[in-house]
C-alpha positions in Angstrom: 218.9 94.9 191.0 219.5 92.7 193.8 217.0 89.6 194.3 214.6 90.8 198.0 214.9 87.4 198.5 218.9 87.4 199.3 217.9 90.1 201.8 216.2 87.1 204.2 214.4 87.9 207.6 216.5 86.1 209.4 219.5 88.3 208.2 218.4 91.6 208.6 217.0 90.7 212.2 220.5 89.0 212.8 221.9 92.1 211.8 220.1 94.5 213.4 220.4 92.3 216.5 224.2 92.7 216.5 223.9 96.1 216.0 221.7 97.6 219.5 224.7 95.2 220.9 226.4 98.4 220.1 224.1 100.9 220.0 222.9 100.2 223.1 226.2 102.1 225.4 224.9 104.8 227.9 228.4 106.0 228.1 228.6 107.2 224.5 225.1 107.9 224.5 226.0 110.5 227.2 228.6 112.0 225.1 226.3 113.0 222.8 224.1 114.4 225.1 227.1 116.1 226.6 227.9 117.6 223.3 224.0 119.6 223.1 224.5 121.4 225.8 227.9 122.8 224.1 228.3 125.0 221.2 227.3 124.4 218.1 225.2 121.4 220.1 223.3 119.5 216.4 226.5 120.3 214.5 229.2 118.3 216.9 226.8 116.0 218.2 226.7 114.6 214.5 230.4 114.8 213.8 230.9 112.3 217.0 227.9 109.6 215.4 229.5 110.4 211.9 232.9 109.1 213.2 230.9 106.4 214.9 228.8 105.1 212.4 232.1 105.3 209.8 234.2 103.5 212.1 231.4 100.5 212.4 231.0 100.1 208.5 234.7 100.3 208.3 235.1 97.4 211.0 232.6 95.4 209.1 234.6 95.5 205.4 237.8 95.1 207.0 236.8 91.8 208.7 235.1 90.7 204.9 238.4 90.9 203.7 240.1 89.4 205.7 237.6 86.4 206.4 237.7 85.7 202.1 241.8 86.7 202.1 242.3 83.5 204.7 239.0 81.5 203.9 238.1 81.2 207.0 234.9 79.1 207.4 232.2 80.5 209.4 229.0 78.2 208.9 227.7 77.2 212.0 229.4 74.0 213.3 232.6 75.1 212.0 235.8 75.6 214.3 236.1 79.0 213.6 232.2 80.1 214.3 232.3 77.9 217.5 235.5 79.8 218.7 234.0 82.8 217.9 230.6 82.3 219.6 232.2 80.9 222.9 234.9 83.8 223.0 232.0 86.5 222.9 230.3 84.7 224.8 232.7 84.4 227.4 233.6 88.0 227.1 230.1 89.1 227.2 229.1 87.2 230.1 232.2 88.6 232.2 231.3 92.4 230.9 227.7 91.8 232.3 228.5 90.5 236.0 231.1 92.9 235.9 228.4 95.5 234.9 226.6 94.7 237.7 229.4 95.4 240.5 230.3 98.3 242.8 233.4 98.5 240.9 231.7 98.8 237.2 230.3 102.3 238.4 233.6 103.3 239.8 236.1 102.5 237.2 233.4 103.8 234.5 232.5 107.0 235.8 236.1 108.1 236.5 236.8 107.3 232.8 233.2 109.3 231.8 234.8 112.2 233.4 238.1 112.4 232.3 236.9 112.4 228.9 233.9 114.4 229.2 236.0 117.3 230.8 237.8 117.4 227.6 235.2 117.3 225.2 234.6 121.0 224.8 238.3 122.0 223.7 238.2 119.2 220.5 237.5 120.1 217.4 235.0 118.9 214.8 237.7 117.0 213.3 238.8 115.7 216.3 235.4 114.6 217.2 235.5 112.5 214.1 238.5 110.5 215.3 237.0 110.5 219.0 233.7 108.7 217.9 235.4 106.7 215.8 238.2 105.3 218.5 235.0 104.9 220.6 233.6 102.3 218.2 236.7 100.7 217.7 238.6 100.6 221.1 235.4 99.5 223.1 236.3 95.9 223.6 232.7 94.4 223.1 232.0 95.8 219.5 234.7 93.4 218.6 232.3 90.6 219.4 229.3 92.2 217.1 231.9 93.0 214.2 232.6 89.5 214.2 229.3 87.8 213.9 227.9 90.7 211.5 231.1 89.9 209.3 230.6 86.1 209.4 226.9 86.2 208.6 227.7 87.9 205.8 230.4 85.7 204.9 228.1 83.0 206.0 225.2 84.0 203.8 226.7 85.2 200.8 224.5 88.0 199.5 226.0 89.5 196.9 227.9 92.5 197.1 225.1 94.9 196.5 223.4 93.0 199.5 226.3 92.9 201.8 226.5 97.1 201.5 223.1 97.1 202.1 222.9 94.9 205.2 225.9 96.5 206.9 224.0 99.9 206.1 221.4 98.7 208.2 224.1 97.4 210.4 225.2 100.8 211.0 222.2 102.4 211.1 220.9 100.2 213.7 224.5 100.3 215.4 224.0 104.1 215.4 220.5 104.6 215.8 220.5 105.2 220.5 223.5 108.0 220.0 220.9 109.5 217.3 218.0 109.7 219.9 219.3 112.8 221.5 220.2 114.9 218.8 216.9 114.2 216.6 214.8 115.2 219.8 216.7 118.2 219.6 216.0 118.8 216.5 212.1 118.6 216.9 211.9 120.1 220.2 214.1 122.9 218.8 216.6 122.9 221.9 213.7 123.1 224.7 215.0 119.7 226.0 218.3 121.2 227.4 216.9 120.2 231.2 216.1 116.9 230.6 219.4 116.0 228.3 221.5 117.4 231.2 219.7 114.8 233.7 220.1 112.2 231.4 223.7 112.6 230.7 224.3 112.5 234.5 222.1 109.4 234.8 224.1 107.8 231.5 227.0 108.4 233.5 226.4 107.4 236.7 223.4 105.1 236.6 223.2 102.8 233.5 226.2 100.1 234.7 222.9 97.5 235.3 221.3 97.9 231.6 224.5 97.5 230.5 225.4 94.4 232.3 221.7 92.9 231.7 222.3 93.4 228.0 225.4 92.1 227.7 224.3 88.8 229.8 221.8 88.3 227.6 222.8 88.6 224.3 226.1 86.7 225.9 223.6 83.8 226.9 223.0 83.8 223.2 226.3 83.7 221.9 226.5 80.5 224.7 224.2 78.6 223.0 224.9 79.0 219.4 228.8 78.4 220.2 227.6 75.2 222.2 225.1 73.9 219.4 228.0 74.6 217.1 230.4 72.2 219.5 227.3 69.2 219.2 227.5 69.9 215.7 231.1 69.1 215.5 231.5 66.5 218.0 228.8 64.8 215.8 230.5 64.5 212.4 233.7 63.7 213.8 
């Protein structure tokens, strides 16, 4: 039995932090709601979450094995963490004013509906693979993979721990794309009406949440990759 006390606070709200940074994507989230007004709408709508969720757990284990394979130090203060946190930061930051520009709703929608005009002709398979590549070829996650990895890494749980943090992780990660089709389920279908509106909004209208999310939590990643740099210019 793994010691409550390994599973801190601090760590599970870290976590769970680093995961609505993915969770929260109102183009995905329109996919889904895409999906329920398709056949077999509950079934498919899952099959996309399954491959996302799997893809996000997969991310997270990959980049523990790696970080213990090379070493590489992530406590705060260390090169590695600061690169990392100024990077995202960096990354995030540009992603949000983007967000916020003419040309965010542009370039997104046209890419929204290209893929959404070929979402009824996949498979369920397929669906698995096209919520996984969603996870893993949206260029933000990468930042949130990262950190979740490192605190791990970082904290040292115990392996029990560490499966059940990034299960939270994922959970949390997957938990906005799960919205629609768990109303669905308790409203038994009636919400076919308002899903439709909000997969047009998602589409269309969501470019400023986006970008004030991603400012934010990039003004985060700011300051703990600058109050890394003190750390280091101090015990040099």
């Amino acid at each position: 039995m793994v010691s409550l006390a390994l599973l801190t606070p601090s760590l599970i709200t870290k976590s769970s932090l680093f995961g609505i940074g993915i969770a929260f994507s109102p183009l995905h989230i329109g996919v889904v709601s895409l999906l329920l007004l398709g056949r077999s709408p509950v079934q498919r709508a899952l099959t996309y979450v399954a491959g996302w969720a799997a893809a996000n757990a997969l991310a997270i284990t990959v980049l523990m094995v790696i970080g213990e394979a090379f070493s590489i130090s992530l406590s705060h203060g260390e090169r590695e963490q600061v690169l990392i946190d100024l990077l995202g930061a960096g990354a995030l930051i540009g992603l949000g004013l983007y967000q916020l520009t003419p040309q965010a709703n542009l370039g997104e929608e046209g890419m929204a509906l290209k893929l959404m005009n070929q979402l009824p002709d996949f498979s369920s398979l397929a669906l698995v693979g096209v919520g996984a590549a969603s996870a893993l070829l949206t260029p933000e996650n990468l930042v949130f993979y990262l950190k979740e990895a490192g605190l791990l890494l970082l904290n040292e749980p115990g392996l029990t721990a560490d499966a059940e943090v990034t299960g939270i992780f994922t959970l949390v990660a997957s938990s906005l794309l799960l919205l629609p089709p768990l109303a669905w389920l308790v409203s038994g279908g009636a919400i076919r009406e308002p899903l439709a509106k909000l997969e047009n909004w998602l589409q269309h209208k969501a470019e400023w949440l986006v970008g004030v999310l991603a400012l934010f939590l990039g003004a985060y990643l700011l300051y703990e990759g600058l109050h890394g740099l003190n750390q280091m210019g101090a015990l040099a």
